[in-house]
DRENPA-3360 file (N, C-alpha, C; in nm, 2 decimals, always signed):
BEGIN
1 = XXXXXXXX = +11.60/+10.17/+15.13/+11.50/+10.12/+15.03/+11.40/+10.03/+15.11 ~ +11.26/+10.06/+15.13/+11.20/+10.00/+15.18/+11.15/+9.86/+15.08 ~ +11.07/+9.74/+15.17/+11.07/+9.63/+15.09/+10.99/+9.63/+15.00 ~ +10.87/+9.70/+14.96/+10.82/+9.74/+14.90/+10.80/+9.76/+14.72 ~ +10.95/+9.87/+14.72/+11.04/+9.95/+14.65/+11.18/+9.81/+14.62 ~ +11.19/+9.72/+14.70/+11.30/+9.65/+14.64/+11.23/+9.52/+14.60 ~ +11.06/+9.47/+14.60/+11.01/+9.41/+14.53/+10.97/+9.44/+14.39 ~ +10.95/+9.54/+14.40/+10.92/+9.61/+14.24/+11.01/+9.62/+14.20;
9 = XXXXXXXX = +11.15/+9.64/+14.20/+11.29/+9.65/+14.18/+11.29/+9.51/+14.07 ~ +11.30/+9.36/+14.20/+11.37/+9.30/+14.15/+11.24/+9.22/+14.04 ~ +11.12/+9.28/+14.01/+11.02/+9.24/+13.91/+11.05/+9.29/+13.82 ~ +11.10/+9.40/+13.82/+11.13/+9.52/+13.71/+11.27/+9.42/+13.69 ~ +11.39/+9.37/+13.72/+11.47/+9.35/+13.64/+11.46/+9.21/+13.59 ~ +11.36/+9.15/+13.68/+11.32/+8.97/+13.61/+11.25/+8.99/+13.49 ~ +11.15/+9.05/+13.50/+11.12/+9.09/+13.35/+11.15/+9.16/+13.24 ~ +11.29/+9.23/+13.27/+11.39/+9.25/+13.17/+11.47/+9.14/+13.10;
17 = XXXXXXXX = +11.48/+9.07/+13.23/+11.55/+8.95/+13.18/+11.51/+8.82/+13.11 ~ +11.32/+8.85/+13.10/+11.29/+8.75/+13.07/+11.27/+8.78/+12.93 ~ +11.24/+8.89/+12.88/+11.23/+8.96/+12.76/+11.32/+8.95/+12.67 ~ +11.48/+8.97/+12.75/+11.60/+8.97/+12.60/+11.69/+8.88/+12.69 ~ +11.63/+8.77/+12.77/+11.74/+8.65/+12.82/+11.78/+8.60/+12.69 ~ +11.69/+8.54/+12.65/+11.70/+8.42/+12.52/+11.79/+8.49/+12.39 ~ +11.79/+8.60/+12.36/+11.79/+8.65/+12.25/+11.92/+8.69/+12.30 ~ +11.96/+8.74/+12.43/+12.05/+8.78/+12.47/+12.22/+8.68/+12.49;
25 = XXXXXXXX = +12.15/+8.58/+12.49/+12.20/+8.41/+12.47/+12.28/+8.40/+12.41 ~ +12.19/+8.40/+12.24/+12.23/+8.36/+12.12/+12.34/+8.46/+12.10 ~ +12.28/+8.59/+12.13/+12.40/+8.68/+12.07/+12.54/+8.69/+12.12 ~ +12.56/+8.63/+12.26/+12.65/+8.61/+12.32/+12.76/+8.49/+12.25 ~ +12.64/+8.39/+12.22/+12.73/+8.28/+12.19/+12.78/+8.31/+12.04 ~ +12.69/+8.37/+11.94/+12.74/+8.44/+11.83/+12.85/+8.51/+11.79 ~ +12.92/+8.57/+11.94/+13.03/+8.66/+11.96/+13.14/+8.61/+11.84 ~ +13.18/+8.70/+11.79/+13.34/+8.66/+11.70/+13.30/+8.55/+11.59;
33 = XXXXXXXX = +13.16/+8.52/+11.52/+13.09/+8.42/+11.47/+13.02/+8.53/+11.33 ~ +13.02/+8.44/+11.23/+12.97/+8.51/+11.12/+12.84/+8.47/+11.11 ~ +12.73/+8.55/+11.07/+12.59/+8.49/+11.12/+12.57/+8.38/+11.01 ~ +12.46/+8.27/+11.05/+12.45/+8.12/+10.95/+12.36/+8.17/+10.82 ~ +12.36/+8.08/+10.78/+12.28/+8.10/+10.67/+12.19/+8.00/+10.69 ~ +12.09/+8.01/+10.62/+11.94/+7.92/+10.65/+11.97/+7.76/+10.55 ~ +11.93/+7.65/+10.61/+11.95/+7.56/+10.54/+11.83/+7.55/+10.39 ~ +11.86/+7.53/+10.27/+11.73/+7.52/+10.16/+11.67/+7.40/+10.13;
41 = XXXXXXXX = +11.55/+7.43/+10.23/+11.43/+7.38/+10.24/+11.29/+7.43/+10.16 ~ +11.19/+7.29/+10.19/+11.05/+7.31/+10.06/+11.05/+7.45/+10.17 ~ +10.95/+7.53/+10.09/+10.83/+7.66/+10.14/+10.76/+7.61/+10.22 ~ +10.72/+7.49/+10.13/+10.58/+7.43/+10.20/+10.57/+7.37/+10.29 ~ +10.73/+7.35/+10.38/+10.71/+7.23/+10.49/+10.76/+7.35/+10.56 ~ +10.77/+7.47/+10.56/+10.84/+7.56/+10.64/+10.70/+7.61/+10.76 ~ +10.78/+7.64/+10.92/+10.63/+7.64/+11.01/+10.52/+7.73/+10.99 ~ +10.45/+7.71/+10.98/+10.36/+7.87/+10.96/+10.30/+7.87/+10.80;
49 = XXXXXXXX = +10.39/+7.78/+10.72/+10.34/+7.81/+10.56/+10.18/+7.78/+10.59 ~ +10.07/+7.86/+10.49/+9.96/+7.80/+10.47/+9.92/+7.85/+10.37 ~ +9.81/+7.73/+10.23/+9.79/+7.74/+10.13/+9.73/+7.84/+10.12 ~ +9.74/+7.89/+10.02/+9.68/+7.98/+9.97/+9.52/+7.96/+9.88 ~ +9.47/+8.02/+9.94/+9.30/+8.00/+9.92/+9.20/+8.16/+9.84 ~ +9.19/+8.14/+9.71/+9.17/+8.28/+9.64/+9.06/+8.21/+9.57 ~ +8.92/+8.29/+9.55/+8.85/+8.28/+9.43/+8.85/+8.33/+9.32 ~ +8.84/+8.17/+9.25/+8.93/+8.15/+9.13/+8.73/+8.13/+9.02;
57 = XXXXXXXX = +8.80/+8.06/+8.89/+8.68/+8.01/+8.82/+8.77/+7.92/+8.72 ~ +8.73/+7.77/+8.73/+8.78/+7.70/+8.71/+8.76/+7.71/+8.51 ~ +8.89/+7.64/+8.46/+8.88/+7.68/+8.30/+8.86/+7.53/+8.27 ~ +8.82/+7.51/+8.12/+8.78/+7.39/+8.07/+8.88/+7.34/+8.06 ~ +8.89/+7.21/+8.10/+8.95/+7.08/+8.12/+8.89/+6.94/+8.06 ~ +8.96/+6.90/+8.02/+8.93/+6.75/+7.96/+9.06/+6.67/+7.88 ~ +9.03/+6.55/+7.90/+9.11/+6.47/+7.84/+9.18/+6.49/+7.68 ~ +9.36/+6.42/+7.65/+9.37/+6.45/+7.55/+9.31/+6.37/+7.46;
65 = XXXXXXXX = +9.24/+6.42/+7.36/+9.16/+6.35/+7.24/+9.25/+6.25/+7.12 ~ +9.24/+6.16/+7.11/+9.31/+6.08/+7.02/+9.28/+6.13/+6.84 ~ +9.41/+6.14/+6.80/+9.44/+6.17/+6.68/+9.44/+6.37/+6.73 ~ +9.48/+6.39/+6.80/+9.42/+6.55/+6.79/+9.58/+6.62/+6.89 ~ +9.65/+6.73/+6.86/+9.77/+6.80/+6.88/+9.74/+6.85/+7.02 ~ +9.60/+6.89/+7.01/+9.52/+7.02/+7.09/+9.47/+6.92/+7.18 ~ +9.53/+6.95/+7.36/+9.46/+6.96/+7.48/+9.33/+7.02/+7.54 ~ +9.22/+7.05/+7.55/+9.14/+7.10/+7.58/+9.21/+7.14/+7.73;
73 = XXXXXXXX = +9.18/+7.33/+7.72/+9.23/+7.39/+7.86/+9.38/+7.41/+7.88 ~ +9.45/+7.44/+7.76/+9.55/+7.44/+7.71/+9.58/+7.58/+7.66 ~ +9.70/+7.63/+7.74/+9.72/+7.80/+7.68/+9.78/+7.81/+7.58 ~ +9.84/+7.73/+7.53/+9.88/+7.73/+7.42/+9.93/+7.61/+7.30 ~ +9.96/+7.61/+7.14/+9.96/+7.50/+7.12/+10.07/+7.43/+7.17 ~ +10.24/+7.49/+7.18/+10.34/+7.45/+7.12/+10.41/+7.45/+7.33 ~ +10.47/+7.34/+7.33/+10.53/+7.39/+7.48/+10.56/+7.53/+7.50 ~ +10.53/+7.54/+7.67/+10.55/+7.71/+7.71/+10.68/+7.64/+7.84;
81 = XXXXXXXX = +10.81/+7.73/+7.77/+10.94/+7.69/+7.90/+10.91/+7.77/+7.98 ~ +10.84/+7.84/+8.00/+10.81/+7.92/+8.14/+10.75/+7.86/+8.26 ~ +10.75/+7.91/+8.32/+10.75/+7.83/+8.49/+10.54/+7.79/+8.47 ~ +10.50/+7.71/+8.50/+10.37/+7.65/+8.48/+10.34/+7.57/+8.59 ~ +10.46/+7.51/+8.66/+10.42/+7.37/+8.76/+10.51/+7.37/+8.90 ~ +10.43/+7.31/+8.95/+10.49/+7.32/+9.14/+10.59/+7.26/+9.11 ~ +10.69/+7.33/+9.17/+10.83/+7.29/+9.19/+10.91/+7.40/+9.05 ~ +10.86/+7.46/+8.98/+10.93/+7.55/+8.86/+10.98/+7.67/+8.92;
89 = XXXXXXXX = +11.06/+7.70/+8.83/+11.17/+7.82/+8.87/+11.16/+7.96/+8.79 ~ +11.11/+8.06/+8.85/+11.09/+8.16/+8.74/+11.21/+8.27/+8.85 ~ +11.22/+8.40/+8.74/+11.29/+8.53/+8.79/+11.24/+8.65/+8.81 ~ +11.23/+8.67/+8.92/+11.14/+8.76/+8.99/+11.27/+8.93/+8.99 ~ +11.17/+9.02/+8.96/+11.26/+9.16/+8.95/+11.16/+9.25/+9.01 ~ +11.25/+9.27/+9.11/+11.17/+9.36/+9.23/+11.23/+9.51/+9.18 ~ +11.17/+9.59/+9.15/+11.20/+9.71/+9.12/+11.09/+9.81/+9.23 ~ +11.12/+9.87/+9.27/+11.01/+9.97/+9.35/+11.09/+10.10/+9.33;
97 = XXXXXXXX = +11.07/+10.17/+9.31/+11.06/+10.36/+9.28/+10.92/+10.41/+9.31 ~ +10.90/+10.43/+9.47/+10.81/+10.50/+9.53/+10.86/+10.64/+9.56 ~ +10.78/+10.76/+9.56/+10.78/+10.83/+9.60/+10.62/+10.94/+9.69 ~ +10.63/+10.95/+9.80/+10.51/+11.02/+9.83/+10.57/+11.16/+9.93 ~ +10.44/+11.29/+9.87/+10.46/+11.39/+9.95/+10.35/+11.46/+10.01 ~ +10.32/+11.47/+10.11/+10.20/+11.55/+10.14/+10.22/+11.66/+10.28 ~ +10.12/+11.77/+10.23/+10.14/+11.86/+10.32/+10.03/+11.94/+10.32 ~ +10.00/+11.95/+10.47/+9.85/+11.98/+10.50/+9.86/+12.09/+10.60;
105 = XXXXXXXX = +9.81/+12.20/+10.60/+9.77/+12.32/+10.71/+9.68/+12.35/+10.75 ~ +9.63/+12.36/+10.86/+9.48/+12.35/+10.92/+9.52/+12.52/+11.01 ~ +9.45/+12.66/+11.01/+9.41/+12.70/+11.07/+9.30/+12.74/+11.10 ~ +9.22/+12.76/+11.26/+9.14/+12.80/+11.31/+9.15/+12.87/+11.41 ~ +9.03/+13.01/+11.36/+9.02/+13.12/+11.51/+8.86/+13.15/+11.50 ~ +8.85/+13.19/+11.63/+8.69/+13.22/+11.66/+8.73/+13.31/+11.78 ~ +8.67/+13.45/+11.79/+8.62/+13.54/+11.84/+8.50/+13.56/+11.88 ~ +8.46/+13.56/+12.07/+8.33/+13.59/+12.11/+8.34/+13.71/+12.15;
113 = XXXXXXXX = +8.24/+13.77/+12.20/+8.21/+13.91/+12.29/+8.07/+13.89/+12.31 ~ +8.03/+13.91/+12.46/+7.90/+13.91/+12.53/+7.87/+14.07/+12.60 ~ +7.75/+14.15/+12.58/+7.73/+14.21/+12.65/+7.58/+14.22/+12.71 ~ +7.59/+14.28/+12.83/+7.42/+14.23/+12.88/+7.43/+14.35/+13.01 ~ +7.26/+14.43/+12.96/+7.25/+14.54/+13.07/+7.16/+14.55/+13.11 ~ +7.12/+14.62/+13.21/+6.96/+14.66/+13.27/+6.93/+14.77/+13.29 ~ +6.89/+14.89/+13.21/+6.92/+15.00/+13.24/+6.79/+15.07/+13.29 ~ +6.69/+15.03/+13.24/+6.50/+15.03/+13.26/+6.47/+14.91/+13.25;
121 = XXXXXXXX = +6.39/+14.87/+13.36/+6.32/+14.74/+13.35/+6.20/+14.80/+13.51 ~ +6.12/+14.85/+13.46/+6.01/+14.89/+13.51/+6.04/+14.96/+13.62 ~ +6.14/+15.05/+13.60/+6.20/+15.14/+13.78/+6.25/+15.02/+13.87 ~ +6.25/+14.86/+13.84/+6.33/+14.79/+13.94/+6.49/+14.80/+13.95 ~ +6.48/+14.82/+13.83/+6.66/+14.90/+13.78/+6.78/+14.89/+13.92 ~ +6.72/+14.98/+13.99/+6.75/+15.07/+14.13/+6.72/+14.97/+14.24 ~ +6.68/+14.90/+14.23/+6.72/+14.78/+14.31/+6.78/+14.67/+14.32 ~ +6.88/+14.69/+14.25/+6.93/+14.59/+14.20/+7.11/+14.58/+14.28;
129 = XXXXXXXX = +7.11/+14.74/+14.32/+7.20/+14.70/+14.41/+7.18/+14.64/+14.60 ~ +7.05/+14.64/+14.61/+7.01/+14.59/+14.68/+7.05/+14.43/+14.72 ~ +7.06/+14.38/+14.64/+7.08/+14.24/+14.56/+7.25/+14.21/+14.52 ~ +7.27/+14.31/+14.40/+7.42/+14.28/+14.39/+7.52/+14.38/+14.47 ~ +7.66/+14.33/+14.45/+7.73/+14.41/+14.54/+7.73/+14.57/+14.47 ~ +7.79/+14.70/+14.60/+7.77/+14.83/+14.57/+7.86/+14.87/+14.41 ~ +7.95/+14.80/+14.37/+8.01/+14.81/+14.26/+7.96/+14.80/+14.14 ~ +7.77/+14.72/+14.14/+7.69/+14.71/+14.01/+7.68/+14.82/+13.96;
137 = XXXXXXXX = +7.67/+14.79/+13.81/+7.59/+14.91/+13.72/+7.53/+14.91/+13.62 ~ +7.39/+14.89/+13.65/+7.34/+14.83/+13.56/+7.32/+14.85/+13.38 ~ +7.43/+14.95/+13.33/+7.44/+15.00/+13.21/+7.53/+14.85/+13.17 ~ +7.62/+14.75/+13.30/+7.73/+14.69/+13.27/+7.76/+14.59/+13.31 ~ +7.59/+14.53/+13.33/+7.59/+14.37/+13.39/+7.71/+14.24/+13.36 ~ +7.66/+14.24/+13.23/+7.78/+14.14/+13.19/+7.82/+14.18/+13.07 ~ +7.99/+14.13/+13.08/+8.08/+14.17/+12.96/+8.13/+14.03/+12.96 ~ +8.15/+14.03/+12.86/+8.22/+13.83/+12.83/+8.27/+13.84/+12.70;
145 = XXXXXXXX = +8.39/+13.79/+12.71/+8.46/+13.78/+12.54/+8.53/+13.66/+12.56 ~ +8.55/+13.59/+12.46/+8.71/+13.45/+12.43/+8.73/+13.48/+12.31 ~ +8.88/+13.45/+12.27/+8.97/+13.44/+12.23/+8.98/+13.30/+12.18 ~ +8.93/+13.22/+12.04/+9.07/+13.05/+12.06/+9.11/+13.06/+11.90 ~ +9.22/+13.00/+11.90/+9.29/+13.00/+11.77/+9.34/+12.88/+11.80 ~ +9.33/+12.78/+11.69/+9.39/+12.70/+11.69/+9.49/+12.65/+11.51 ~ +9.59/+12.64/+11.56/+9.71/+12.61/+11.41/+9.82/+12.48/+11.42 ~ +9.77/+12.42/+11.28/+9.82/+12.26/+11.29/+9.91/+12.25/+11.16;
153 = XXXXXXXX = +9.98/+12.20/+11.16/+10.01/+12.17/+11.02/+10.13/+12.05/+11.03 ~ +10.10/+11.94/+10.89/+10.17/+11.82/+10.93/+10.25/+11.83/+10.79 ~ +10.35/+11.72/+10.72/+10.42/+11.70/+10.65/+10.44/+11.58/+10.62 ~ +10.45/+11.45/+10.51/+10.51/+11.36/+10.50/+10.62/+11.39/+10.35 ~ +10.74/+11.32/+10.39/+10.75/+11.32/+10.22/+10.87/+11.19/+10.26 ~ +10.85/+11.08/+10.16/+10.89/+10.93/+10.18/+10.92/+10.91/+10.02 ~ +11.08/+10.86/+10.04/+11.07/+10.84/+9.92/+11.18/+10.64/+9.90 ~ +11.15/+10.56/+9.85/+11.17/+10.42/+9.86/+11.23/+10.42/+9.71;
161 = XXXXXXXX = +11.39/+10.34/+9.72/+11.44/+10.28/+9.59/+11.50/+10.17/+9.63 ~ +11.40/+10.09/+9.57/+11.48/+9.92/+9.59/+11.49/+9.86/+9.44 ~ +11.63/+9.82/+9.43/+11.64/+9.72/+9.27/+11.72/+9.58/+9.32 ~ +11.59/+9.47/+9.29/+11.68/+9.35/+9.34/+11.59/+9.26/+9.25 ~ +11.70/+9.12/+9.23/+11.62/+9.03/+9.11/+11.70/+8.89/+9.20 ~ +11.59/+8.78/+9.17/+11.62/+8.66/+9.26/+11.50/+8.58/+9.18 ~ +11.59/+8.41/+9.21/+11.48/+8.28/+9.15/+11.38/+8.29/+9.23 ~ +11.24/+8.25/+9.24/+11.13/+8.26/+9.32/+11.13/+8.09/+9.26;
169 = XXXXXXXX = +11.06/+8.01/+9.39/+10.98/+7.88/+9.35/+10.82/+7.85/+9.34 ~ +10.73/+7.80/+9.21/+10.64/+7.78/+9.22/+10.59/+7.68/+9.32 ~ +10.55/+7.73/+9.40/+10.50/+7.63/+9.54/+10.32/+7.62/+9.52 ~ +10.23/+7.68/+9.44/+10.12/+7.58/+9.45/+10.06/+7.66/+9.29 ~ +9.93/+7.57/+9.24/+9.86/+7.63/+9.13/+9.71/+7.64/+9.15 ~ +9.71/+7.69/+9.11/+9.50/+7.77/+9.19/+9.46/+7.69/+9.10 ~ +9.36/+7.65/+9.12/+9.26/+7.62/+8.96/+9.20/+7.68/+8.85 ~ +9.23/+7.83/+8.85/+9.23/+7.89/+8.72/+9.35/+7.90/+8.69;
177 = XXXXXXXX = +9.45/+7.84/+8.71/+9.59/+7.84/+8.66/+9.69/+7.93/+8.72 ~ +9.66/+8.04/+8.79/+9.76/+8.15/+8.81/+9.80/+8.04/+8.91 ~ +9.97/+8.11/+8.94/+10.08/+8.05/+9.02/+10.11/+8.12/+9.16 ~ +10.13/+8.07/+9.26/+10.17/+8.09/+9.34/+10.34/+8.09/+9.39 ~ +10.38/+8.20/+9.42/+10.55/+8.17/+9.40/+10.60/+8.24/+9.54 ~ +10.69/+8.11/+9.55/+10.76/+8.21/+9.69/+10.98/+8.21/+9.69 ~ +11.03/+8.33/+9.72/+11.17/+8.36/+9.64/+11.23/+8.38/+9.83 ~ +11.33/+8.31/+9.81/+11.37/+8.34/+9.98/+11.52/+8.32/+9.89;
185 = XXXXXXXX = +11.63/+8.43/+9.95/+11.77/+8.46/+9.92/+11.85/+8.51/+10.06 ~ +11.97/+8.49/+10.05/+12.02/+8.51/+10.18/+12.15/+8.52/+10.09 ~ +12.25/+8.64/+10.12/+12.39/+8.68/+10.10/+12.43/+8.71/+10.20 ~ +12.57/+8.68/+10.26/+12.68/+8.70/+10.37/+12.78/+8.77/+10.30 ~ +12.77/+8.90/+10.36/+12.97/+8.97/+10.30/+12.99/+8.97/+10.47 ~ +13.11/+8.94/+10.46/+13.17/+8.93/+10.58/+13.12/+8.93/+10.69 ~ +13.05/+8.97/+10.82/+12.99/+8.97/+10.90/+12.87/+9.01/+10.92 ~ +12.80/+9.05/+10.80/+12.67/+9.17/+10.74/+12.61/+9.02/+10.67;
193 = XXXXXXXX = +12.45/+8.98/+10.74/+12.38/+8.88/+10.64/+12.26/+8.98/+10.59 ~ +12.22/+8.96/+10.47/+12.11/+9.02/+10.42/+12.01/+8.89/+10.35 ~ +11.88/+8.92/+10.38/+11.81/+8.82/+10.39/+11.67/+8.85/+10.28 ~ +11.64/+8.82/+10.23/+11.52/+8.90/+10.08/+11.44/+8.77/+10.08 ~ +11.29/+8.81/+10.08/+11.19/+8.67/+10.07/+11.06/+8.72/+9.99 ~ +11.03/+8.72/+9.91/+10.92/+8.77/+9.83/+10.78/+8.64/+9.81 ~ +10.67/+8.68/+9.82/+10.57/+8.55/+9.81/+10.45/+8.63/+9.72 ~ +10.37/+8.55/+9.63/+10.26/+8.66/+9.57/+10.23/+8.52/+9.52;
201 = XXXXXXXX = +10.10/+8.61/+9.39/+10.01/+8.49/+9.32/+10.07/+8.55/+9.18 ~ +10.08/+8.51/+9.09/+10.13/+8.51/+8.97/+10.00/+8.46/+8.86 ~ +10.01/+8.57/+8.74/+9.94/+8.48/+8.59/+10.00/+8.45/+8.52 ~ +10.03/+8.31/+8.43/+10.15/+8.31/+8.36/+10.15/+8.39/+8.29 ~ +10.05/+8.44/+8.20/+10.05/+8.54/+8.06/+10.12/+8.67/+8.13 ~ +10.17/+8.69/+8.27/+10.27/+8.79/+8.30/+10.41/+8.74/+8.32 ~ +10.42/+8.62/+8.26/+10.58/+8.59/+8.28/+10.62/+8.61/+8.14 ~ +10.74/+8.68/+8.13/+10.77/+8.68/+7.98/+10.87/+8.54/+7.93;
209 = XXXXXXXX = +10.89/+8.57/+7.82/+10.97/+8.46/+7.70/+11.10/+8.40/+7.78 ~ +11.15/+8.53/+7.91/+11.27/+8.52/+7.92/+11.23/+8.42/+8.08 ~ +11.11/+8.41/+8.11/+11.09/+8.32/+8.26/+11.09/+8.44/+8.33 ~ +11.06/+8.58/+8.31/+11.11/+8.68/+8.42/+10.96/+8.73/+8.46 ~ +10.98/+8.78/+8.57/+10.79/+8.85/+8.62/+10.87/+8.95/+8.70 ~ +10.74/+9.06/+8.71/+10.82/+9.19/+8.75/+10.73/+9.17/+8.86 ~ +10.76/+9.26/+9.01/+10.69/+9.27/+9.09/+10.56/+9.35/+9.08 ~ +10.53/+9.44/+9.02/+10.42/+9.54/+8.98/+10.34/+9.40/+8.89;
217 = XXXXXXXX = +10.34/+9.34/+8.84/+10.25/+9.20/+8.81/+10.24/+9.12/+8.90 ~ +10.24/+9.11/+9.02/+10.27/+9.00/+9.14/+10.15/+9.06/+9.23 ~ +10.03/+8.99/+9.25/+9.92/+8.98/+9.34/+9.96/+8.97/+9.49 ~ +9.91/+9.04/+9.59/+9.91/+8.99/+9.69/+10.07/+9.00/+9.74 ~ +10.15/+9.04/+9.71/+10.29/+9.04/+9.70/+10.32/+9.14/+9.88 ~ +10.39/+8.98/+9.90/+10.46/+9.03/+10.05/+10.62/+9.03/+10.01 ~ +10.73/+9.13/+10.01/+10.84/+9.17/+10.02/+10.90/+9.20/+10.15 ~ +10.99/+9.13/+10.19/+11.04/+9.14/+10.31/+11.23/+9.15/+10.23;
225 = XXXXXXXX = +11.26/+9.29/+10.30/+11.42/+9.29/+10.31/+11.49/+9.31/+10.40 ~ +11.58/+9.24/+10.46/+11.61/+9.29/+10.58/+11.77/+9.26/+10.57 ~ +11.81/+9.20/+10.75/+11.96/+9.15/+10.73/+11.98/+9.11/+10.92 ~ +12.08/+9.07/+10.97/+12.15/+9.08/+11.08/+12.29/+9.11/+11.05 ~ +12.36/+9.11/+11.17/+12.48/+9.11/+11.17/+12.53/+9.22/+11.26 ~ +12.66/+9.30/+11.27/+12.77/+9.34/+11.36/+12.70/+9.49/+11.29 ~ +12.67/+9.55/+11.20/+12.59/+9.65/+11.11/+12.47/+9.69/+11.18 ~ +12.40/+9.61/+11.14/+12.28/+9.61/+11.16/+12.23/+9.62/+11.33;
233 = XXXXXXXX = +12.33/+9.52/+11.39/+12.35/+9.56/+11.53/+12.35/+9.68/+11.60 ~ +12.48/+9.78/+11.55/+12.51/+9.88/+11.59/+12.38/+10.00/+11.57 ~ +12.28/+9.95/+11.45/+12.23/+10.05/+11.46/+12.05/+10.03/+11.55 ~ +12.10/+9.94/+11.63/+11.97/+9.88/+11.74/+12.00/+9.95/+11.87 ~ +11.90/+10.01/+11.92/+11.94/+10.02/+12.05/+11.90/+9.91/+12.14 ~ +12.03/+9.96/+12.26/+12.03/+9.86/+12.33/+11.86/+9.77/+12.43 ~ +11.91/+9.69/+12.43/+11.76/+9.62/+12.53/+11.72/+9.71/+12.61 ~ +11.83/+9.78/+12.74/+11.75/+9.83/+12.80/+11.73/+9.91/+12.79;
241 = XXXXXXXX = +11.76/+10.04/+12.69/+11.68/+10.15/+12.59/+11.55/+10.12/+12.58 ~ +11.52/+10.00/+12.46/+11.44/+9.98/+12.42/+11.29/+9.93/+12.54 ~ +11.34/+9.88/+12.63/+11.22/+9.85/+12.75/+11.20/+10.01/+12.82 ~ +11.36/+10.04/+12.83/+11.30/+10.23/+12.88/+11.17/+10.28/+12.79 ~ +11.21/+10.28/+12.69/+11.09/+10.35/+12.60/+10.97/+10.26/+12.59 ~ +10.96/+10.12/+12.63/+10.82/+10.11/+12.65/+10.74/+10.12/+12.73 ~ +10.86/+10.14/+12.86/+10.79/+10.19/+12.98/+10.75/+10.29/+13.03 ~ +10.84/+10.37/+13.00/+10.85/+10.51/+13.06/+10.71/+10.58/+12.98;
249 = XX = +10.65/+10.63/+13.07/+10.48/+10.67/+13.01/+10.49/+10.81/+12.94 ~ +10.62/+10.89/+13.00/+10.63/+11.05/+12.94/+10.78/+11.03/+12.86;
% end
């Protein structure tokens, strides 16, 4: 092995190692360990949170009037127990039943043919093998044809069924009133954690009587489902799979 060849070597495995050292760590020390659960904390102090900023149009507001029931900017007369204020608890019901199918076939063919002669062109005809080799004829200058065909055809068909319901927390209020809600859940069966976090913009006139909101009424709605564990593991390939396939160019 020249030195060369055993510098690239040992770049190629420091950079493996720098890639899934850390990660490689955790899971070691994880060994024989049921994965944690997240401690519950605000949304809002979590790294990375940031407000949410939407154009809105602000509704009439004003003070409450003396002798008078009625708030100005007020949805309704009589208390609404539905979630309205930062820090409120509504029930979010994630239902998805997607299905999509498509299928598309593309063919294409084209056929040329060229032909090209000299048979009279003012008696110089006959000189022409003068010029080209003894094998010309000039009834059969040129012959030219192609052939291209080309045939594609693609397919998707995807089909998604997720049914899951969890508390969501109102973490901020726009100034036309819709709500901003974010739902983070985390369940452990035995060594398998599954982790569900849903965030969107909410109107209350979509929460019903019962405090519930469906996802298909949820703006802007990010759904994350996932999980870790000894499961979810097995079906990862390994690190150095996964760096093979980034590297390897074919």
């Amino acid at each position: 092995m020249t030195r060369t060849v055993l510098k690239q070597s040992v770049c190629l495995a420091a950079f493996a190692v720098i890639l899934s050292g850390c990660s490689a760590i955790d899971r070691v020390k994880s060994i024989g360990e049921a994965p944690d659960l997240a401690p519950i904390a605000n949304p809002v102090a979590q790294p990375g949170y940031q407000p949410v900023t939407m154009p809105t149009e602000q509704g009439p507001q004003g003070p409450h009037m003396a002798n008078s029931l009625w708030t100005p900017g007020a949805r309704s007369f009589f208390h609404d127990p539905r979630a309205s204020h930062v820090g409120d608890i509504l029930t979010i019901d994630i239902t998805i039943a997607d299905a999509a199918k498509l299928s598309d076939t593309t063919t294409r063919s084209r056929t040329n043919s060229d032909d090209a002669n000299l048979t009279n062109f003012f008696g110089l005809e006959s000189e022409l093998q003068k010029a080209l080799p003894n094998a010309s004829d000039p009834a059969s200058l040129v012959k030219m044809g192609s052939d291209t065909s080309n045939v594609g055809a693609g397919s998707v068909n995807r089909s998604e069924n997720v049914n899951l319901t969890l508390a969501g927390l109102v973490t901020q209020v726009l100034p036309n009133g819709n709500l901003v809600v974010n739902g983070h859940q985390q369940v452990r069966v035995n060594y398998e954690l599954r982790d569900l976090q849903i965030s969107g913009i909410v109107r209350p006139e979509d929460i019903t009587s019962d405090n519930i909101v469906n996802l298909s009424q949820i703006a802007e709605a990010r759904v994350s489902y996932g999980g870790k564990g000894q499961i979810t593991d097995m079906q990862q390939p390994r690190y150095g799979s996964q760096l093979f396939d980034v590297l390897m160019p074919f």
